[in-house]
Structures are given as C-alpha cells and as structure tokens.
N, C-alpha and C positions, 0 to 999 in steps of 0.2 A: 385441286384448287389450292392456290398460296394462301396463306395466312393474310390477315389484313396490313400488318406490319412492311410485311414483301411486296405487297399490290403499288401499281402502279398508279395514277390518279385518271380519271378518264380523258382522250382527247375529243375537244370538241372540232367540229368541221369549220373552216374558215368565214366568215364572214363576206356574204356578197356584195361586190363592189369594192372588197378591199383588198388591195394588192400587198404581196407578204414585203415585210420593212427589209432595208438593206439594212446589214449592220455598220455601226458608226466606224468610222476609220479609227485605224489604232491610235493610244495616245503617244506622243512622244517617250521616249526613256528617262526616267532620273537619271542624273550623274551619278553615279558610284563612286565610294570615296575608295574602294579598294586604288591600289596604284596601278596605272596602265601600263601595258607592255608585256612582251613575253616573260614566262616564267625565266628568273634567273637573271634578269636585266638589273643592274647594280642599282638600289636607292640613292638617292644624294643624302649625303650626311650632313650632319652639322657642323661645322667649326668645332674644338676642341675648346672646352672651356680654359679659360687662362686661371681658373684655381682647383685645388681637388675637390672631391667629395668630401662631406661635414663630415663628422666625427661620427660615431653612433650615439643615440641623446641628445645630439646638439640640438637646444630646446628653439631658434632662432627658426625662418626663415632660410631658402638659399639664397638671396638678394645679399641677407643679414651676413650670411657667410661668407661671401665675397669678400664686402668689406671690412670682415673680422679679420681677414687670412691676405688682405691688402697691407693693413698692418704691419703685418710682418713681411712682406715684399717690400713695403719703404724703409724695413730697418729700425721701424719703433718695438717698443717690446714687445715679443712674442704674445703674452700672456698680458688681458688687462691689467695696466698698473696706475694706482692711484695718483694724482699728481699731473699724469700724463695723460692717460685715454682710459676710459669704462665703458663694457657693456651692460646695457640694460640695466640704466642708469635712473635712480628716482629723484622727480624734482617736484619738491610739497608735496610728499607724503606719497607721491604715488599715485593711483587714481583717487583717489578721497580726496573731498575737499577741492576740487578744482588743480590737481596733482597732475603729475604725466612719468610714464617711464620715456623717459630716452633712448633712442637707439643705441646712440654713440654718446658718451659726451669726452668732446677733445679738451679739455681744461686746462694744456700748456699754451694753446692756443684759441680757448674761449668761444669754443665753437660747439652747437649742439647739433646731432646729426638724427635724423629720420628717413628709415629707408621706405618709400613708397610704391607700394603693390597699384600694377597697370587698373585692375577691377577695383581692387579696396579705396583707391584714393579717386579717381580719373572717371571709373563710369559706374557711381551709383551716385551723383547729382550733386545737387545744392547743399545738403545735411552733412555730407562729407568734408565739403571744401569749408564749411563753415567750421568745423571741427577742427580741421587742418589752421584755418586761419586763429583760429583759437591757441594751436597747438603751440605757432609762431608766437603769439602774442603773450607765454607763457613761458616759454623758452625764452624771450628776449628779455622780459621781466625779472630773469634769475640772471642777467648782465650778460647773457651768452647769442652770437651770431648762429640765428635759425637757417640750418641749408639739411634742404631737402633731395633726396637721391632716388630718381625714380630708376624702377625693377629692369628694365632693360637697360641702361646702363650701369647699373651695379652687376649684372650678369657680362657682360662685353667687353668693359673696360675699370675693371676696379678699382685698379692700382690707381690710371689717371684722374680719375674721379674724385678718388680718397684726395689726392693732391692736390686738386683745387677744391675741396670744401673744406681742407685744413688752412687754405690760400683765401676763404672767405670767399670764393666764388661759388656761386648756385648755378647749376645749369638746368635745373627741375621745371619742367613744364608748368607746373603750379609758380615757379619765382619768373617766371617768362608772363602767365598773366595778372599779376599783381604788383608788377614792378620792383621787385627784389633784384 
C-alpha cells in the first residue's frame, strides 16, 4: 500500500443524465514579442545617430547630449563658454525660491533652451504642463526667448534644431499648443 502522500484521490462514477463536457476550444495565441522569421534573418536597424556617445559621466541626458555636441557641429565653442552658451545653467537660485536650471542658456542670442523628455513632459498630464508653462514664464522673466526641444527631435536632428532655437523658432509640440 502507498503512503497517503502518493495516493491518489478516489474517482467518483459519473453522474446520471449527465453527458461528460467537451472541452472548451483553445484560446487564441498571444503575440510574441520575440522577432519572426527564421533563425538568422537580418533585424532592421536603426538609422545611425548623427552624434556620438556621451562621454563617460556626462551627468545630462542623451537628448541633453545631442544638443550639447550640436554645438560644436555649428562651430560655437566646443566647451561651454560664458558670454556665449552654458550648460545647466541657474536662473534665481536654482530650484529655490521659484528658481530653474536651464538646459542651455544661449546669452549671445538671448535664448533659454529646455530639452523635453517624450514621458517627462508630454504624458504625465496637466501638473507637468503647468510646470512647463511656469518654466516659460520664468525663463521669459530673466529677458530670455523660452524654446523648448522635444526628445525626438533632439535625438534625429540636433544640429537643425540648435539652429532654429538659436533663430528663436520653437518647434515643440508644447509651443504648437500654447501658441509660441
């Protein structure tokens, strides 16, 4: 005799009148995020970034790094230089006090720059944009043209980008609904 641990449970006899159930038809398959196709079939890659990898440290952002390293693709100084262009840049104190760091600030051309994360700026709601709209109102306050740069085009097109918000154009989906 088995132990009780091993035993089986007893079966009972079917029920009269009742016919044994068909089982339920199978359910369809989830999609698989693996890639389809035979082993060995080339993935599509991505475009080639038009800057290199950041630095090791670089405390920024890659969006931030685009347009740091655009910079120097238009032939302004390499290296932030005062006068000209600064990164992470304080304006009134900094966060204190109703304060902001700056992304960028371009000060030969009076322009303050914020580079905009797709999730951080765009989709966590009304608290965001309020803050943003603050951001503006803050940055305009210190005499400087508020332009905003969202993350997919600082990743794509840096260089032109840099050039039109050195040019005082906004092309940020936030200056498209607030009429910037």
């Amino acid at each position: 005799m088995l132990p009780a641990s091993k035993q089986r449970p007893p079966r009972f006899p079917p029920m009269p009148g009742m016919a044994r159930m068909a089982r339920p038809p199978a359910l369809p398959k989830t999609p698989s995020l693996r890639p389809r196709g035979p082993k060995g079939t080339p993935q599509v890659e991505k475009p080639p970034r038009p800057f290199p990898d950041p630095p090791p440290g670089w405390p920024g952002t890659l969006p931030e790094w685009a347009i740091y390293f655009a910079h120097r693709q238009l032939g302004l100084p390499d290296d932030p230089t005062p006068g000209i262009w600064t990164y992470q840049a304080s304006l009134g104190g900094g966060y204190n006090l109703g304060g902001l760091i700056l992304d960028f600030l371009e000060e030969d051309v009076r322009v303050g720059i914020q580079v905009q994360g797709e999730y951080w700026h765009y989709g966590l709601g009304s608290s965001i944009k309020r803050r943003d709209a603050l951001s503006r109102a803050i940055i305009t306050a210190f005499g400087l043209q508020p332009i905003f740069i969202d993350e997919d085009d600082a990743l794509t097109r840096p260089e032109e980008i840099l050039r039109l918000a050195r040019s005082h154009i906004d092309l940020s989906k936030s200056a498209s609904s607030i009429g910037y």
